[in-house]
Backbone as JSON, one array per atom type, in Angstrom:
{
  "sequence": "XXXXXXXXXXXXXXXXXXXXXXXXXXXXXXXXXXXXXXXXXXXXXXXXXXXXXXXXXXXXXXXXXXXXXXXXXXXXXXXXXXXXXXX",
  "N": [[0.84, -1.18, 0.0], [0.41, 2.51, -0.94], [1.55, 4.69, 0.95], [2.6, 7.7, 3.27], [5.73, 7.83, 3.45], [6.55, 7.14, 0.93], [5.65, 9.17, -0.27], [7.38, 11.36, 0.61], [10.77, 11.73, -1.08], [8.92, 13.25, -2.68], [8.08, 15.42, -1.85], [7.34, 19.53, -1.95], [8.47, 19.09, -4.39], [7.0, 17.91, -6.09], [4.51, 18.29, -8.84], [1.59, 19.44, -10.43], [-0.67, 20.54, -12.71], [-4.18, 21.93, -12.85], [-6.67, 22.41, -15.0], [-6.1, 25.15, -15.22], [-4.91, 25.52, -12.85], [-2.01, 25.84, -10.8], [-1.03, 23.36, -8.31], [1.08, 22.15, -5.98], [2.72, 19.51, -4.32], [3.22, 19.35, -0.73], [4.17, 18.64, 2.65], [2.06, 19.29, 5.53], [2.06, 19.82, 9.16], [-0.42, 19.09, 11.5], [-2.49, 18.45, 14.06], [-3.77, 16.42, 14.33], [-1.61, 15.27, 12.97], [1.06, 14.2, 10.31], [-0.07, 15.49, 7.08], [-0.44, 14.77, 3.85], [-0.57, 17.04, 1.03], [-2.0, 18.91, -1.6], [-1.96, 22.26, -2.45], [-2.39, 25.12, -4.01], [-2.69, 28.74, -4.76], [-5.41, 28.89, -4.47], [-6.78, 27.14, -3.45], [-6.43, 24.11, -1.17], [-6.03, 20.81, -1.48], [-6.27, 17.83, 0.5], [-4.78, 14.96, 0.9], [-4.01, 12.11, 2.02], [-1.85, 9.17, 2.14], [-3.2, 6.54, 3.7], [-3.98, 7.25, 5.81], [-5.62, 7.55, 9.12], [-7.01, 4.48, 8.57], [-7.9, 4.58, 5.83], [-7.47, 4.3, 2.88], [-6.88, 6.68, 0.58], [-7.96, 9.17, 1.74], [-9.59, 12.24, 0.83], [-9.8, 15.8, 1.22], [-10.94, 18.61, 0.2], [-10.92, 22.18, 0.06], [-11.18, 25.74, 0.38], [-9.56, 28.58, 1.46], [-11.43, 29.84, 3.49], [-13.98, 28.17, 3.15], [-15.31, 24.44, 3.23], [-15.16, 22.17, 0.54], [-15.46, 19.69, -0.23], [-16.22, 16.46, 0.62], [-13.93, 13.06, -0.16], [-13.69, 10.26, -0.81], [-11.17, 8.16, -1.4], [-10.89, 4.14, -2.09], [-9.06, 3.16, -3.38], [-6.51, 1.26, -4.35], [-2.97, 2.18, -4.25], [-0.53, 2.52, -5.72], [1.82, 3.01, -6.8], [3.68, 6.08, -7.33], [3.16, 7.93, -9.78], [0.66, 6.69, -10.2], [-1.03, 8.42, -7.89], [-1.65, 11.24, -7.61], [-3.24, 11.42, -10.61], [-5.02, 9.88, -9.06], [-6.25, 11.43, -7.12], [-6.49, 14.33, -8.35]],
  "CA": [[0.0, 0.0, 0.0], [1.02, 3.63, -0.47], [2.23, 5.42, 2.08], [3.76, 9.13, 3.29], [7.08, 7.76, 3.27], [6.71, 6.96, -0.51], [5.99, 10.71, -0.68], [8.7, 12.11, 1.4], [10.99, 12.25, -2.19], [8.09, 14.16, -3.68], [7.25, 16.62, -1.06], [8.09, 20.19, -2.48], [9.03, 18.92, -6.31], [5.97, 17.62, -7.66], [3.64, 19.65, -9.22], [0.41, 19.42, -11.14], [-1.91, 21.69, -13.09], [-5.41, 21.16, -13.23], [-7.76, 23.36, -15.57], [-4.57, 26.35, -15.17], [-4.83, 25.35, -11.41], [-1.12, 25.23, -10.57], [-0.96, 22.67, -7.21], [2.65, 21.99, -5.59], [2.62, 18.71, -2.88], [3.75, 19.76, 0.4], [3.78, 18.24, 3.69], [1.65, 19.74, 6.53], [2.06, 19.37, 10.27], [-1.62, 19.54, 11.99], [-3.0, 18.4, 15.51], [-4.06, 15.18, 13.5], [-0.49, 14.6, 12.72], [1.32, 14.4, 8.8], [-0.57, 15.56, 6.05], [0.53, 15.2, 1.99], [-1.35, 18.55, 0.36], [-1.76, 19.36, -2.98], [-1.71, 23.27, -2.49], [-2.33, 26.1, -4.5], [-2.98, 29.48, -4.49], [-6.71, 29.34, -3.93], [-7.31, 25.97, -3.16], [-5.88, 22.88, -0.02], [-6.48, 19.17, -1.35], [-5.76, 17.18, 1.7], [-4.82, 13.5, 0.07], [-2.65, 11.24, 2.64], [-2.33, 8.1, 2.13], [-3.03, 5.5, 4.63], [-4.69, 8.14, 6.51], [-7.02, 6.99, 10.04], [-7.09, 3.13, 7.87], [-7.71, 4.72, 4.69], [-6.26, 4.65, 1.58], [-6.44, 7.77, 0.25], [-8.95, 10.81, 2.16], [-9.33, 13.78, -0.2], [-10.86, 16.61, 1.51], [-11.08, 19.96, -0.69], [-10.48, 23.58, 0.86], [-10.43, 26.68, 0.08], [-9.07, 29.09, 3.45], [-12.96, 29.75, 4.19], [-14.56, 27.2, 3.05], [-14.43, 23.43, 2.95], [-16.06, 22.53, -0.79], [-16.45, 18.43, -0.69], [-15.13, 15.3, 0.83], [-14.42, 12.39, -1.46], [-13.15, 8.82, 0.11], [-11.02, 6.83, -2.7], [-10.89, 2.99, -1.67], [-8.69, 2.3, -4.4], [-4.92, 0.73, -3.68], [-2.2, 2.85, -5.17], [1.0, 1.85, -5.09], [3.35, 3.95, -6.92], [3.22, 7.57, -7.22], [2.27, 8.07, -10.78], [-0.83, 6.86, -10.12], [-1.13, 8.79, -6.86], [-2.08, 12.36, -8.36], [-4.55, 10.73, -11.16], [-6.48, 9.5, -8.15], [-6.4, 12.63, -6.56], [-7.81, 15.48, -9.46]],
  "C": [[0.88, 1.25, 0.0], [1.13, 4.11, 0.57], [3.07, 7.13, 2.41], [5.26, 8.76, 3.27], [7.19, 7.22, 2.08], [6.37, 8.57, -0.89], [7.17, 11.13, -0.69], [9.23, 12.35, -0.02], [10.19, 13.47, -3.13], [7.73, 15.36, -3.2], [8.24, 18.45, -1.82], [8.78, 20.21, -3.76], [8.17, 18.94, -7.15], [4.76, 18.74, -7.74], [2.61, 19.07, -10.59], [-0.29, 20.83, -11.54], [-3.39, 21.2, -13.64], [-6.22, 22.54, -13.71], [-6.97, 24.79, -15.16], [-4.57, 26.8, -13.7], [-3.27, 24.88, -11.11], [-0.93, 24.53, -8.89], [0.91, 22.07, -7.11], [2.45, 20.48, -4.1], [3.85, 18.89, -2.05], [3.21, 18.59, 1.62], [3.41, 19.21, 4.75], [1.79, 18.76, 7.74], [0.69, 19.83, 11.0], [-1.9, 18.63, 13.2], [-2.88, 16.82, 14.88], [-2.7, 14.53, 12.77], [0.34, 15.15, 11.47], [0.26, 14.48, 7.91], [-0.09, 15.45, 4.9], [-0.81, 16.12, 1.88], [-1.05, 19.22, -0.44], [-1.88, 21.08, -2.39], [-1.26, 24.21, -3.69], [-2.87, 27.48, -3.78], [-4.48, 30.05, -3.69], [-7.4, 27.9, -2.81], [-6.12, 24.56, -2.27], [-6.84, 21.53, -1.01], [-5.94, 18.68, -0.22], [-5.74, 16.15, 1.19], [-3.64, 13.0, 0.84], [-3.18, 9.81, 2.59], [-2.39, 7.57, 3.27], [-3.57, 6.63, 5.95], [-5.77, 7.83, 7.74], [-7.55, 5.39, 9.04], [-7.42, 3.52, 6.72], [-7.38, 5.08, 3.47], [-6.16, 5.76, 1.2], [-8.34, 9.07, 0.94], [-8.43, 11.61, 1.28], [-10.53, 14.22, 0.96], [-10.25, 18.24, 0.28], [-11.69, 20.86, 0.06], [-10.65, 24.52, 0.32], [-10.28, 27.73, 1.2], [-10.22, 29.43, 3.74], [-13.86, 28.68, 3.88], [-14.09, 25.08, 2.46], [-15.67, 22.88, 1.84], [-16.55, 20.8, -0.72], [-15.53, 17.86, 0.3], [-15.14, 13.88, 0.46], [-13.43, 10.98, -0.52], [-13.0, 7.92, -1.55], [-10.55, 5.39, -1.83], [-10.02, 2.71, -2.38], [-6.91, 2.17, -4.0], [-3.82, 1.22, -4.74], [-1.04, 2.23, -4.55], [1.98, 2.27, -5.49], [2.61, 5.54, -7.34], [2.45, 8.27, -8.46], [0.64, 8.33, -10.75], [-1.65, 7.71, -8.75], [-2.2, 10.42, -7.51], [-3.33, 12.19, -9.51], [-5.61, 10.48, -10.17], [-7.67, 10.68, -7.36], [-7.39, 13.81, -7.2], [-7.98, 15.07, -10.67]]
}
């Protein structure tokens, strides 16, 4: 199963654009522990794997409001496919 320590390498490099949404994955530190977090300008994805037993939590942000929250079941295993799952 994926995992944040299959991030770690990625934290701060990788980078996505969605619909001329540029997102950067970062690691956050929160009460609740490690986060991975797609991050842009307007908009927080929250996507860790292995997260409270599951595979991948997405919650979607923006700094006032929180817009959805989407539960993928599906078993990723290398990073590629990590981001696809995500947006």
């Amino acid at each position: 199963m994926f995992t944040m320590t299959d991030l770690e390498p990625y934290f701060g490099k990788a980078s996505m654009k969605v619909n001329d949404i540029e997102f950067k994955l970062v690691k956050e530190e929160e009460m609740s522990g490690e986060l991975a977090v797609w991050s842009s300008k307007d908009y927080l994805v929250r996507a860790t794997p292995n997260f409270d037993n599951i595979p991948i939590p997405v919650y979607i942000s923006t700094p006032k409001v929180k817009i959805n929250i989407i539960y993928f079941f599906s078993a990723i295993f290398i990073f590629p496919s990590f981001p696809t799952f995500i947006l």
